[in-house]
C-alpha positions in Angstrom: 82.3 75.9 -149.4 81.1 73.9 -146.1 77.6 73.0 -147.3 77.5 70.9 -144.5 78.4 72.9 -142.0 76.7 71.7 -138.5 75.8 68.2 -139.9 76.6 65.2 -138.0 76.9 62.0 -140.0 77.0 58.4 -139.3 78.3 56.5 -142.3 78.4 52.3 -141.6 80.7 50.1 -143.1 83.5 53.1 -143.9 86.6 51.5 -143.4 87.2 51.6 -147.4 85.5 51.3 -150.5 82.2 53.4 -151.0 81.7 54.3 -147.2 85.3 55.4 -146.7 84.1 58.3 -150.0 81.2 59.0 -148.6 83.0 60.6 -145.0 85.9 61.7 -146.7 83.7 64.0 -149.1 81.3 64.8 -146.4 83.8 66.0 -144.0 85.2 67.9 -146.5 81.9 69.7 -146.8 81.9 70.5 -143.0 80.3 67.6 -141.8 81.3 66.0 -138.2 81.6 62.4 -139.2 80.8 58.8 -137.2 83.3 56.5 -139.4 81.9 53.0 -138.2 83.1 49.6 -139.1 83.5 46.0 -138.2 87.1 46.3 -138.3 87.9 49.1 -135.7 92.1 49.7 -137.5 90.0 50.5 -140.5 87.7 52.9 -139.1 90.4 54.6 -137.2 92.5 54.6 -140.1 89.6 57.1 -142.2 89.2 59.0 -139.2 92.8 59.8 -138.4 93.0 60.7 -142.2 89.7 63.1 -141.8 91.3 64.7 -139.4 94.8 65.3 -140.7 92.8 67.0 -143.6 91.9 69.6 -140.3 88.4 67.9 -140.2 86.2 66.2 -137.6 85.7 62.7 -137.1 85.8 60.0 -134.5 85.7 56.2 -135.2 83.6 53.4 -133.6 84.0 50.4 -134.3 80.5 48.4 -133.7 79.0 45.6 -135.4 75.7 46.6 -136.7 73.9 43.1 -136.8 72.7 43.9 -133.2 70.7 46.6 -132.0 73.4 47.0 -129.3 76.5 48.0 -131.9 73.9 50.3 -134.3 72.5 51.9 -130.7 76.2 52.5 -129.5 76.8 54.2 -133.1 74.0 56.9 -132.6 74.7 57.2 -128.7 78.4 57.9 -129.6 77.2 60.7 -132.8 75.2 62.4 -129.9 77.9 62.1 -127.1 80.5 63.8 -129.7 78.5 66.3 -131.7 75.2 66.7 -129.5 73.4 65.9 -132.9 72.8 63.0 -135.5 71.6 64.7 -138.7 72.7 62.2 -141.3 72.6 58.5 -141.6 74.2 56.5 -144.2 73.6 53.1 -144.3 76.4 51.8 -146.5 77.6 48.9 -144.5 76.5 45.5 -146.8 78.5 41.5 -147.9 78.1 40.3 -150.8 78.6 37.1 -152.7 78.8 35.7 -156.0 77.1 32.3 -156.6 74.6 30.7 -159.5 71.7 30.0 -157.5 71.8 26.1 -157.7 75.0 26.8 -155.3 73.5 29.2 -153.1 74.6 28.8 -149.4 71.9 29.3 -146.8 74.5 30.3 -144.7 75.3 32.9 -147.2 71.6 33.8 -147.6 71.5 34.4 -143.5 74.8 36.4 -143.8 73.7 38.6 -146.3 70.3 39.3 -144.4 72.0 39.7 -140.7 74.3 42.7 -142.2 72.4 44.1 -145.1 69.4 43.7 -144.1 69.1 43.9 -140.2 72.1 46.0 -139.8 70.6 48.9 -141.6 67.4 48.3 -140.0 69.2 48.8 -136.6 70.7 51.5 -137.3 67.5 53.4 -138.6 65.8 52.4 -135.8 68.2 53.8 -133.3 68.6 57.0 -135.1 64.9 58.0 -135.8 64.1 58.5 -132.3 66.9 61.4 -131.9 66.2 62.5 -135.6 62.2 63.2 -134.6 63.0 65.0 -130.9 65.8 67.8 -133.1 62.9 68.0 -135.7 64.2 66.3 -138.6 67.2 64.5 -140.5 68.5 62.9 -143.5 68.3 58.5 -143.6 70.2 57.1 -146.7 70.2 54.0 -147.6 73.1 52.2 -150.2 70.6 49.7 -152.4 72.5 48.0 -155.3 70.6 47.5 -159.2 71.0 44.0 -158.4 67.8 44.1 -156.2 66.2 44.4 -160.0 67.8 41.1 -160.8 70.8 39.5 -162.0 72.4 36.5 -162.3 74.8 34.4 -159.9 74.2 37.8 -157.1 70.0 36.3 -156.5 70.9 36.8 -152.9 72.6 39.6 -152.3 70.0 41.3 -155.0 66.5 40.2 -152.5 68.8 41.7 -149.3 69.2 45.1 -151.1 65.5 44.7 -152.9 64.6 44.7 -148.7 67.0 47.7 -148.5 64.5 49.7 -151.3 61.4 48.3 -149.5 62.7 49.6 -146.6 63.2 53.1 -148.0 59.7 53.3 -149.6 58.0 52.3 -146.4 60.1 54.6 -144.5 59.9 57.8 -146.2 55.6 56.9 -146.4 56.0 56.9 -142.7 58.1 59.6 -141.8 57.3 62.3 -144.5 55.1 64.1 -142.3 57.6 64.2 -139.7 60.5 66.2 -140.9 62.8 62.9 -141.4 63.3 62.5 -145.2 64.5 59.1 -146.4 66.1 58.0 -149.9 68.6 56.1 -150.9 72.2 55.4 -153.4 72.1 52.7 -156.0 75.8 53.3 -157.0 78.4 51.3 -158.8 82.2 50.9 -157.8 85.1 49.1 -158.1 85.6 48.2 -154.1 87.0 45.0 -152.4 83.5 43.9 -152.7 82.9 44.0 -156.1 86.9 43.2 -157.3 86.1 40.5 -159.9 84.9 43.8 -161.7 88.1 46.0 -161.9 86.4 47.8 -164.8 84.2 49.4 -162.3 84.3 53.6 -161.7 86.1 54.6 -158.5 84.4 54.6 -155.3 85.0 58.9 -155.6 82.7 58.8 -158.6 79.7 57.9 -156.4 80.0 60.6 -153.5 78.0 63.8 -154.6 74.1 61.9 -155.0 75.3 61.0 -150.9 76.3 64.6 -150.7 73.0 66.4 -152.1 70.9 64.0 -149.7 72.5 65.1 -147.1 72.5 68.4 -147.8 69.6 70.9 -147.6 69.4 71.2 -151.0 67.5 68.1 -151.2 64.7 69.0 -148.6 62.0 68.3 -150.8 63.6 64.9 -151.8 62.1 61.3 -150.2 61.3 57.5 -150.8 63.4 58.2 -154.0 66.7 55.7 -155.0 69.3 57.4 -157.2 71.2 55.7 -159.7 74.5 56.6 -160.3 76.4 54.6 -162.3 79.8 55.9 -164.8 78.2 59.2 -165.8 74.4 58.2 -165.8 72.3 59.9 -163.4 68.7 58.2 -162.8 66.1 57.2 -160.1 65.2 54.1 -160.8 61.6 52.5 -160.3 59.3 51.9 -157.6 57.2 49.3 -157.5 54.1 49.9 -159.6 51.0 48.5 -161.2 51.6 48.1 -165.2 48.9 50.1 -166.9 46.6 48.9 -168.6 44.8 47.4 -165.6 42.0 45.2 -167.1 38.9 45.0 -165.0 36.4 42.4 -164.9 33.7 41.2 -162.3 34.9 37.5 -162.3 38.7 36.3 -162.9 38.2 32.7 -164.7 40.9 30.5 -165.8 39.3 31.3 -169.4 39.5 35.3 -168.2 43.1 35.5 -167.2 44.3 33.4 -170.3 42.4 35.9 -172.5 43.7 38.7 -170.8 47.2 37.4 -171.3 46.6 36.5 -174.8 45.2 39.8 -175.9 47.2 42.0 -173.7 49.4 41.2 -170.4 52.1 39.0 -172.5 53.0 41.9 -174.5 52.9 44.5 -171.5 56.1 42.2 -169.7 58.8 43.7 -168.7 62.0 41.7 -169.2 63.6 40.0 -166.3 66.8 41.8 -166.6 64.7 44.9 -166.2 67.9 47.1 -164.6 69.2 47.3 -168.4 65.7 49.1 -169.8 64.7 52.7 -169.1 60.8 52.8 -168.1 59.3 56.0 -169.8 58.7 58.9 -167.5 55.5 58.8 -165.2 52.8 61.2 -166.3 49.9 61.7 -163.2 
């Protein structure tokens, strides 16, 4: 069945691991694919497979930290398929380090490609995605934004990531472009001091559905796919209760700690609780 028949998909960083999936199973679902990555041999190497498998795709090679390379992505989607219809942002570093360690150089790396690299390419594709009336932004967030420890930095870059998606999909619901993203979890050369980790073909179909038409209806949402749970995990929220009063003291907030807020926390480690579902 080619449910995504007449799509034309950009996926970043898909020269292996999680991105490398994410085009194989799309193509396989009729979908024209962008395969983009630093490393151009890599990118070629997934598109040459895609189309051995009598599929479409074409590679370019770009670097995403500019608005040039993500610009050059979406001018080449449009040159070869006359359409951009998906986006997957999966392109990301990462680095393991306590925090007392933490390299600012690191810090800037993580924020150049993770951060600014999937703003770039968002930008440059929602001007084509609004003049053809609509299209599909995902964005590849990580449970680490929810914190954990020794991966502080690499969890605030993809906690920008889910920011990013919230704000998005408020601004663009209106306006046929829907916008969501992946919080999946994969053994990859990214993440290979955990070999215990599913395989990065475990993670393709939540990419898959967002794509797809079946998930019209679907925005400013992150799905959680990790082993065989399924889950969208939190936005940011006020904690009910909310206690009112007309003047916050020192003497105020301590009472309303003692009585109340200390008991409401959540624990820091928050990605390990389920929050009970939202009524109204």
């Amino acid at each position: 069945m080619h449910e995504l028949e007449g799509q034309a998909v950009v996926i970043t960083g898909a020269g292996g691991g999680l991105g490398a999936a994410y085009a194989r199973a799309a193509a396989m679902l009729g979908a024209k694919i962008v395969v983009n990555d630093v490393d151009g041999c890599a990118a070629e190497k997934v598109a040459a497979e895609i189309r051995q498998a009598n599929q479409i795709a074409v590679a370019e090679p770009q670097d995403i930290r500019s608005p040039e390379g993500a610009q050059a992505l979406v001018n080449r989607c449009l040159a070869e398929f006359g359409v951009i219809t998906g986006l997957v942002n999966n392109a990301g570093v990462f680095f393991v380090e306590p925090f007392e360690q933490a390299s600012l150089e690191h810090l800037r790396t993580l924020l150049d490609v993770n951060v600014i690299g999937t703003f770039n390419c968002a930008r440059a594709a929602v001007g084509p995605m609004l003049r053809q009336g609509g299209g599909s932004i995902i964005n590849v967030t990580s449970g680490a934004h929810t914190g954990q420890p020794g991966i502080s930095s690499y969890g605030a870059s993809k906690g920008a990531v889910a920011s990013f998606t919230y704000g998005w999909a408020c601004e663009l619901k209106q306006r046929g472009i829907r916008v969501n993203a992946v919080s999946p979890l994969a053994f990859t050369p990214m993440a290979k001091h955990l070999p215990h980790l599913p395989p990065p073909e475990a993670n393709v179909a939540p990419v898959l559905y967002l794509l797809s038409d079946r998930s019209k209806h679907i925005s400013g949402q992150i799905i959680r796919i990790a082993g065989k749970k399924l889950s969208l995990m939190c936005h940011p929220a006020n904690r009910a209760p909310v206690i009112e009063r007309d003047e916050w003291t020192l003497d105020a907030v301590s009472e309303a700690f003692e009585t109340t807020l200390a008991a409401n926390q959540l624990p820091t480690d928050v990605a390990t609780y389920e929050i009970a579902r939202v009524h109204g």
